[in-house]
RORO-737163 format. One record per residue (C-alpha): chain; y, x, z. Coordinates in pm, 1 decimal. Each point is the difference from the previous one (the first is absolute). Layout:
N
A,Y,X,Z
...
***
This chain:
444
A,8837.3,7118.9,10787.5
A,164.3,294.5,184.0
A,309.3,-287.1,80.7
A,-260.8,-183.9,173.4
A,-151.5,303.0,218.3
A,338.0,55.4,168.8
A,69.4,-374.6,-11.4
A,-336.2,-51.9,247.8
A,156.0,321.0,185.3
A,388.0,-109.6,72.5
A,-181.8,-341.6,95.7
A,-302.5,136.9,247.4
A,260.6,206.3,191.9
A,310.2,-242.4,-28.5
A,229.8,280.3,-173.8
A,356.1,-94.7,-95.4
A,-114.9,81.3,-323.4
A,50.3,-102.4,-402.6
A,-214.7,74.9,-284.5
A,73.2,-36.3,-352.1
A,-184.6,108.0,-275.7
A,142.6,65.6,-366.4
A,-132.1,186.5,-337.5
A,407.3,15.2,-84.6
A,49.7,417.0,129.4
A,342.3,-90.2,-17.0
A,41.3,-313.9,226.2
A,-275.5,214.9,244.3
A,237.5,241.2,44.0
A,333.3,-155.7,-27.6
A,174.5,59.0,347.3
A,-276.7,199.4,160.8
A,44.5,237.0,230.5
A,-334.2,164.1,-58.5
A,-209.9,46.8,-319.9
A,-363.6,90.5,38.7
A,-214.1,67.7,-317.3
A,-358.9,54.2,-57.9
A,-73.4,5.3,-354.3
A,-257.0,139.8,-225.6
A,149.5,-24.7,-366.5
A,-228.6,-78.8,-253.9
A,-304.5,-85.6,276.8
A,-336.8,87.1,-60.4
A,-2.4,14.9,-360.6
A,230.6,313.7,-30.3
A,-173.7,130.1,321.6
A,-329.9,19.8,-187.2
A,176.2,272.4,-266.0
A,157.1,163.5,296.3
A,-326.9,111.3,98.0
A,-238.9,-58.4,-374.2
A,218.9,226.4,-241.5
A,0.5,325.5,266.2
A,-342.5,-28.1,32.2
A,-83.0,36.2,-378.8
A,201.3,402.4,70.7
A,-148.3,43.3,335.7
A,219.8,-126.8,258.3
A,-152.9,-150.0,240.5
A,202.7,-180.7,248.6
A,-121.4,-204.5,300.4
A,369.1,-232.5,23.8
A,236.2,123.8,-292.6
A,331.7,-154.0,131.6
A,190.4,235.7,197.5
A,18.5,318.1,-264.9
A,-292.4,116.4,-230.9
A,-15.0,-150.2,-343.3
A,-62.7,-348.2,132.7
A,281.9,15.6,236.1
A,257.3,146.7,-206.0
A,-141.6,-317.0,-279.1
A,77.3,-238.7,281.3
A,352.1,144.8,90.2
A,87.9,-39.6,-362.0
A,-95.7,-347.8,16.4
A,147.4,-94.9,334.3
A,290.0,181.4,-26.1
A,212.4,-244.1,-232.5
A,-85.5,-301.1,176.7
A,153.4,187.1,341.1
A,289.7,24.3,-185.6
A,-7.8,-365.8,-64.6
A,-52.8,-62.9,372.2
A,327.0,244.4,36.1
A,199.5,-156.9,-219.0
A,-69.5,-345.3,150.5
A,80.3,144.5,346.2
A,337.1,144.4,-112.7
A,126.4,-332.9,-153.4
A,-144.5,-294.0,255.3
A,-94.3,180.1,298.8
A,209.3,-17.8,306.5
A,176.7,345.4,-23.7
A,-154.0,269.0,156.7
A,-382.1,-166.4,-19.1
A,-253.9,237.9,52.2
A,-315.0,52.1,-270.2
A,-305.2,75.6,220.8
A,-247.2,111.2,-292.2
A,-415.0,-11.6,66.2
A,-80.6,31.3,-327.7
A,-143.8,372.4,-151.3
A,62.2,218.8,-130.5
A,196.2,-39.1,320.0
A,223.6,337.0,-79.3
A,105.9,-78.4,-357.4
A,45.1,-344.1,96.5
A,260.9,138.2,297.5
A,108.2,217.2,-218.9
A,83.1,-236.8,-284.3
A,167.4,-258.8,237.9
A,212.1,262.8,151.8
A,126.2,219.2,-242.4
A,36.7,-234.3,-316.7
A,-47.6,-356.4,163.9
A,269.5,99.7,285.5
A,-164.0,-257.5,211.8
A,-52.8,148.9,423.5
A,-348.2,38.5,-65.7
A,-256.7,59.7,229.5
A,-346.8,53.4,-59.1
A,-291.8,-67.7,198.7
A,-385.1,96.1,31.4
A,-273.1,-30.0,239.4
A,-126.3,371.9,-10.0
A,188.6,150.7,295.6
A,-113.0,-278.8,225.9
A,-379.8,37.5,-128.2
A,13.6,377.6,82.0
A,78.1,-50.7,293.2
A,-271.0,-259.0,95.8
A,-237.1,282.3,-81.9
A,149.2,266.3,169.8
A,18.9,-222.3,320.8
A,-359.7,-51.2,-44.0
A,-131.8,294.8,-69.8
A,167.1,162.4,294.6
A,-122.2,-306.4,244.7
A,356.3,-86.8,97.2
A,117.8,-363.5,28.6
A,250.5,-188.3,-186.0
A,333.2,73.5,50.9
A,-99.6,342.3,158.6
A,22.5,231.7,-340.3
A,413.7,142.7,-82.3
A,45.9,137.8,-337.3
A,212.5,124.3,-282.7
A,-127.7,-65.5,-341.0
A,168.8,120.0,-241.3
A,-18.7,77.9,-411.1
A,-5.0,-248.4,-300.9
A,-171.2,-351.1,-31.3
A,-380.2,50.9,26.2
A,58.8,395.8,93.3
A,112.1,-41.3,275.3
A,-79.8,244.4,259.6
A,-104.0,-22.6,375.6
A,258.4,288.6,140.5
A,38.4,-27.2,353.3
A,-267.7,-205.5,212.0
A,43.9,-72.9,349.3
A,-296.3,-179.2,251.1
A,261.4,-159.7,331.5
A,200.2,341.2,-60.5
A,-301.1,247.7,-56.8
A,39.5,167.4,-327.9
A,-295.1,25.1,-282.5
A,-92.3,243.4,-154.7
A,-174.1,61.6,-336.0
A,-345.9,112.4,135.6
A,-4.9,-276.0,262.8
A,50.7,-249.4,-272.9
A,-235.5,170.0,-259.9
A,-282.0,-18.5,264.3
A,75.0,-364.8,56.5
A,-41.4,-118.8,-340.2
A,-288.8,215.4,-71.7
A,-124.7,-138.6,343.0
A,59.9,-359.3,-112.5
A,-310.3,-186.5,-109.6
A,201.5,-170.9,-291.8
A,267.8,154.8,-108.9
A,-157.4,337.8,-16.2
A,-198.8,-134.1,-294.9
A,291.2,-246.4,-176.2
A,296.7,261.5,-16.2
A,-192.6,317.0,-66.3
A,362.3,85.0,-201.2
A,204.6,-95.2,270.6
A,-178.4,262.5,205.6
A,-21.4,285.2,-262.1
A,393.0,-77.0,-15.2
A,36.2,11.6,360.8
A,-205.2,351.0,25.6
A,161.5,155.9,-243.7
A,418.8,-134.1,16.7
A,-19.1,-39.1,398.6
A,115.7,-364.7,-12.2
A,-184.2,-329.0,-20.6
A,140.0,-235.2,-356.3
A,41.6,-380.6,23.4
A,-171.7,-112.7,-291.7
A,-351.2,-88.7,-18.0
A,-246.3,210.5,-181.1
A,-3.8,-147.8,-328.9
A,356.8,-28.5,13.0
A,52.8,388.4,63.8
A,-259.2,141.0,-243.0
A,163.6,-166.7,-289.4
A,348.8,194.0,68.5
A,-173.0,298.9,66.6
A,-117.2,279.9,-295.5
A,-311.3,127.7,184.5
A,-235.7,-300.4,71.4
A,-42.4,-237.1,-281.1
A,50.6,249.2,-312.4
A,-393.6,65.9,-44.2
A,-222.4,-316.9,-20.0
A,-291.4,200.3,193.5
A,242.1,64.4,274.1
A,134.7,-401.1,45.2
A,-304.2,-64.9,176.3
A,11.4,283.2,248.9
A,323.0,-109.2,130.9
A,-15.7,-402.9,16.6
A,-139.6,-214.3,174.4
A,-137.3,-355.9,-113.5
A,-38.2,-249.6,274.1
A,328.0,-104.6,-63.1
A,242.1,15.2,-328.8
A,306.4,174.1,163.7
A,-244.7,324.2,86.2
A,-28.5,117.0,-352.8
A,-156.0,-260.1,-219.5
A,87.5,0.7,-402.7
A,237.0,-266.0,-86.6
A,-27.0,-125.7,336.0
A,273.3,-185.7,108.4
A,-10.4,-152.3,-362.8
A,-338.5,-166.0,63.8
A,132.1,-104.9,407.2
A,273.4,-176.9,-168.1
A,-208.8,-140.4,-281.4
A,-264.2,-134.2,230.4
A,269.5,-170.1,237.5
A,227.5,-141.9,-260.8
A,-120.6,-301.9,138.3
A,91.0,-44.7,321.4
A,142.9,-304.7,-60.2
A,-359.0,-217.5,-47.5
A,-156.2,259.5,186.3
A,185.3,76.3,328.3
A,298.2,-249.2,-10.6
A,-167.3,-238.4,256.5
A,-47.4,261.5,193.5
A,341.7,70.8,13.2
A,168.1,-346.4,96.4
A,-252.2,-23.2,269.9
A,163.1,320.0,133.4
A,358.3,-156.7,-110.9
A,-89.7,-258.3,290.8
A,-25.4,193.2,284.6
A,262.2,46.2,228.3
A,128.2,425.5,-15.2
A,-49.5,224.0,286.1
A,287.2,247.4,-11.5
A,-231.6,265.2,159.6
A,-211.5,-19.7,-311.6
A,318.3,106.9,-184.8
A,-81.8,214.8,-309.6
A,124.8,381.7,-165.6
A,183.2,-232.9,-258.8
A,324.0,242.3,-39.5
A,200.0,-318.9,-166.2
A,-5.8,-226.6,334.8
A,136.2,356.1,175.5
A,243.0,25.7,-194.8
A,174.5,-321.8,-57.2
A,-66.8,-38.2,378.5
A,207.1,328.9,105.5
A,267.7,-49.8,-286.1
A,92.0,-379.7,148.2
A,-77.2,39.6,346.4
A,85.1,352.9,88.7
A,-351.5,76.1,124.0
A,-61.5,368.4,-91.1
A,-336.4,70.9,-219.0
A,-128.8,372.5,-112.2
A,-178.2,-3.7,-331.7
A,-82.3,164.6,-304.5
A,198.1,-110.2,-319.5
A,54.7,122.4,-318.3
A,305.9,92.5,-63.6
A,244.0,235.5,-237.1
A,-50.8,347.3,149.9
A,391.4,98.3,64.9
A,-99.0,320.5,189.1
A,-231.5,-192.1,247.9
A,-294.8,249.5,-118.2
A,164.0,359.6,-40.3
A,-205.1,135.7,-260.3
A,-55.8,-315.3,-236.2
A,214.3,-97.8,-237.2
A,347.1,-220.3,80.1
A,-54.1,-249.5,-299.5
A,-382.0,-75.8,138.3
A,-142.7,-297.4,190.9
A,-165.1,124.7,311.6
A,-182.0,-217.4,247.8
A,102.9,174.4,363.2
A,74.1,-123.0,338.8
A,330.0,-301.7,50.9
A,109.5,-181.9,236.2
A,128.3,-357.5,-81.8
A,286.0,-179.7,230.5
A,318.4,-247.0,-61.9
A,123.3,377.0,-138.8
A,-202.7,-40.7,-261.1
A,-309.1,264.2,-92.2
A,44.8,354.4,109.9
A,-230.4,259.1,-126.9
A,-73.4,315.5,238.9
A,201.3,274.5,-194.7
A,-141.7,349.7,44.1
A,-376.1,46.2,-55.0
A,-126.0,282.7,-233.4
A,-370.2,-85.2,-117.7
A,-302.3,289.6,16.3
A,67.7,193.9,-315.5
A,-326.5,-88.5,-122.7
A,43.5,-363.0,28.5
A,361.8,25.2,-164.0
A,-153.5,163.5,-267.7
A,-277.6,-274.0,-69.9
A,296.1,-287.7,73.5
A,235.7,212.0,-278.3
A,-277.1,-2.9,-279.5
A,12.7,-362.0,85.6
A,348.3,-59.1,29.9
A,46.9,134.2,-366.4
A,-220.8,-219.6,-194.3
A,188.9,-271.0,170.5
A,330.6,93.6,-79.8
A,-130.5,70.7,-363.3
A,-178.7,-405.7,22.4
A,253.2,-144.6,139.2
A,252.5,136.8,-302.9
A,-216.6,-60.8,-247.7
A,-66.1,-385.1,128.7
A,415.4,-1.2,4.5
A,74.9,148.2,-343.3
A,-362.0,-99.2,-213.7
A,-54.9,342.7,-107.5
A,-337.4,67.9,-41.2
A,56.8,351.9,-36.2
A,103.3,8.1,345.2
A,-273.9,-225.6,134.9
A,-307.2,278.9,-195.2
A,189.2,279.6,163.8
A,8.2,-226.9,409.0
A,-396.8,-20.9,-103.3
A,-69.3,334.7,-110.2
A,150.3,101.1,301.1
A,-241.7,-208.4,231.2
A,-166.5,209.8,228.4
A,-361.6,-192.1,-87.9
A,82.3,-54.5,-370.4
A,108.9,365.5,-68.9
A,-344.6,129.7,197.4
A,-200.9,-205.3,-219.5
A,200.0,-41.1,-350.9
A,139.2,233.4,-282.6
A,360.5,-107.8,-102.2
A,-140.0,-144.3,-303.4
A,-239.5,-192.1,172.2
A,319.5,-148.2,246.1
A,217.9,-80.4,-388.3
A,-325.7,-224.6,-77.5
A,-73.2,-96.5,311.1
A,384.6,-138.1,68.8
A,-2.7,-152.8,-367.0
A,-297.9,-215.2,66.4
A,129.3,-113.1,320.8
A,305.5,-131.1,-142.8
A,-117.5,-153.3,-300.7
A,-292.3,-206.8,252.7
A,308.8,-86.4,258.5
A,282.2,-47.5,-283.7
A,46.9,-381.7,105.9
A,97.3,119.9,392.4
A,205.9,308.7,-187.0
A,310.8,-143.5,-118.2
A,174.0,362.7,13.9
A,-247.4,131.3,-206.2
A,30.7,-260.3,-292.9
A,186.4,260.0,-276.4
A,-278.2,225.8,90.0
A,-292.3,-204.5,-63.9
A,-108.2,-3.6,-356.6
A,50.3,417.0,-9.6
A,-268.2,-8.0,308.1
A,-203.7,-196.1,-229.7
A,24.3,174.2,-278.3
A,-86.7,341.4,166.8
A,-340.9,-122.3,204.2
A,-86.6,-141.0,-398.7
A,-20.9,373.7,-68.1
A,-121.2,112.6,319.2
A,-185.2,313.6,17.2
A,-90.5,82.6,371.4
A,-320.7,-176.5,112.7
A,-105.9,-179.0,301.5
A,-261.3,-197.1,177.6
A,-128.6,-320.4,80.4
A,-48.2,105.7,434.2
A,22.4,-204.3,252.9
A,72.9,250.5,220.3
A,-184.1,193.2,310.6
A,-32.0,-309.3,218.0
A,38.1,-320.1,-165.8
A,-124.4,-344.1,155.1
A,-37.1,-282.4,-186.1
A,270.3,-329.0,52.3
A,-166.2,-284.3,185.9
A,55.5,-298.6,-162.6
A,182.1,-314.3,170.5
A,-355.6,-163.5,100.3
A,-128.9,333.7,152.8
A,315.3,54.6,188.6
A,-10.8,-359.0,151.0
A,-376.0,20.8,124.7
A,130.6,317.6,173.1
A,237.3,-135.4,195.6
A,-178.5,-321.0,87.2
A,-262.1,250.8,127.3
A,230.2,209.6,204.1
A,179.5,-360.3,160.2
A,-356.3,-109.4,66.0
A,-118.6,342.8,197.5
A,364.2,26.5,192.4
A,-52.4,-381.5,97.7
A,-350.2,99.7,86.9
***
């Protein structure tokens, strides 16, 4: 189906173009030059434990796939099958090809590829160029008219030097804008508090950032005060779980949509964010393009780690991808990226090696998990997580039985919750009548 979206493309706009389509990873990437991966190991089946099992000890998270319990689950999951992709690259790739990873959680993915899949990895997300949108809002400039540096670790990333044609922001002029904002002052009440308090704006949207924070999801009576539940990304439980689950059908329900689009002729001023098109644009043609990537830290970021990956300001030419070398982050903001940056190290071990030891102690030490849990809880917790996921878990397959064994003695209780702010999934029917609705009202 996707073949035939960029077949009605190439054709509306005469490209000198091929498309071929495979399920054989192998012949897709044999003599490539570029491998791009999206994937989501073990779908929305092992999804639904990423977020179900922390409930039932009190962790509540709005997306669960970057770091808290569900995220580090995820990683654990994804991890081997990046090293599939690696290994693939290594052996039929056209030497040299570059890995541009979109899949979360985007830093242990990096990390994986990089350090044990010794693939040139890059990974990409859409957070940096988001933030920005806002901030350009907010501050009534137009597009194209906001500089920055953004700088930190995927999905804290932080908003360090702003500039409006030259003129320099500072933090109360950009407090009072959001507050000011008719929107925004209501969806990213965390944002704010974050901005208020650690001088600098973050990238990730409010649901996002309250889920790798201690301070705003540990207390069920406090959820509420922070969120905000017009849309899923501000805060809602489980949230991106029931977005996905509701549009896992896009195929009967928006496909048509979609070659309809495929048919029109492109309009290069219309030209997206997308960092991939960048890219592969300024390695073959020379054309220089600033981004944010995610990258192994080297010394880019003075006080973060060496062995990280840090998403940070590059520049991409027929050179290759350059990172700007020399930025030190607020100390407050390296200090929230480091608690970070160590259950990742710990996660992305642990997916390595299978040693569930390791993976307790990466979830013990999650900034959410260890406001909310006891360490006993987090044993449990990780047990039951396992055992539910074991068939996505193939480093974890010695360990199994002993996980079972030990949650058929349990001792520490939990609950049946559904958490501060949980919406119910829409089923396939309800979803379509929606969206017939909405074409009917924009065609009005």
């Amino acid at each position: 189906m996707v073949k035939t979206i960029l077949e009605k493309i190439v054709a509306a706009n005469n490209l000198p173009t091929t498309i071929t389509a495979t399920t054989d990873r192998r012949k897709a990437i044999e003599g490539a030059r570029y491998v791009i991966s999206c994937v989501r190991v073990g779908g929305l089946e092992a999804y639904a434990e990423d977020i179900r099992i922390p409930l039932k000890y009190g962790v509540d998270q709005c997306v669960g796939d970057t770091i808290c319990a569900g995220g580090i689950l995820y990683g654990q999951r994804n991890i081997p099958v990046i090293l599939d992709f690696c290994k693939d690259i290594r052996e039929v790739a056209e030497p040299g090809a570059r890995f541009l990873n979109y899949a979360n959680p985007m830093a242990m993915n990096t990390w994986a590829a990089t350090e044990y899949g010794k693939v040139d990895t890059i990974g990409l997300c859409h957070g940096v160029q988001h933030g920005a949108e806002q901030i350009t809002e907010v501050l009534g400039a137009e597009p194209g008219e906001l500089d920055y540096v953004c700088t930190g670790i995927n999905h804290q990333t932080w908003f360090t030097d702003l500039r409006i044609n030259g003129r320099k922001i500072e933090k109360d002029e950009l407090i009072a804008a959001f507050e000011a904002h008719p929107v925004f002052s209501k969806q990213e009440k965390v944002r704010i508090d974050v901005l208020k308090r650690f001088g600098v704006y973050s990238t990730e949207s409010n649901g996002h950032l309250s889920e790798y924070l201690p301070w705003y999801r540990k207390r069920p009576e406090e959820i509420t005060r922070w969120i905000d539940m017009s849309e899923w990304i501000h805060g809602e439980t489980g949230g991106y779980l029931r977005f996905t689950a509701e549009n896992r059908n896009w195929f009967e329900t928006e496909y048509d949509g979609f070659l309809e689009d495929a048919a029109q002729p492109i309009d290069p001023k219309k030209r997206s964010s997308e960092h991939a098109s960048y890219i592969l644009e300024g390695l073959e043609t020379g054309r220089i393009y600033r981004g944010h990537f995610n990258r192994k830290n080297n010394g880019v970021i003075t006080n973060l780690p060496d062995d990280c990956i840090i998403e940070s300001p590059g520049f991409v030419d027929r050179f290759g991808l350059n990172m700007a070398a020399g930025i030190t982050l607020p100390e407050a903001c390296a200090a929230t990226c480091m608690a970070s940056v160590n259950v990742q190290r710990m996660s992305v071990h642990a997916a390595v090696t299978g040693d569930l030891d390791l993976l307790k102690l990466a979830v013990l030490h999650d900034p959410l998990v260890g406001a909310v849990c006891t360490p006993e809880e987090v044993w449990q917790m990780v047990d039951e997580m396992v055992v539910a996921q074991a068939e996505w878990l193939p480093q974890y397959a010695h360990a199994i039985e002993d996980a079972k064994a030990r949650l058929a003695k349990a001792t520490v209780k939990t609950r049946d919750w559904d958490g501060a702010a949980r919406r119910q999934i829409r089923s396939v029917d309800e979803m379509r009548e929606e969206k017939e609705a909405e074409r009917a009202a924009a065609n009005a």
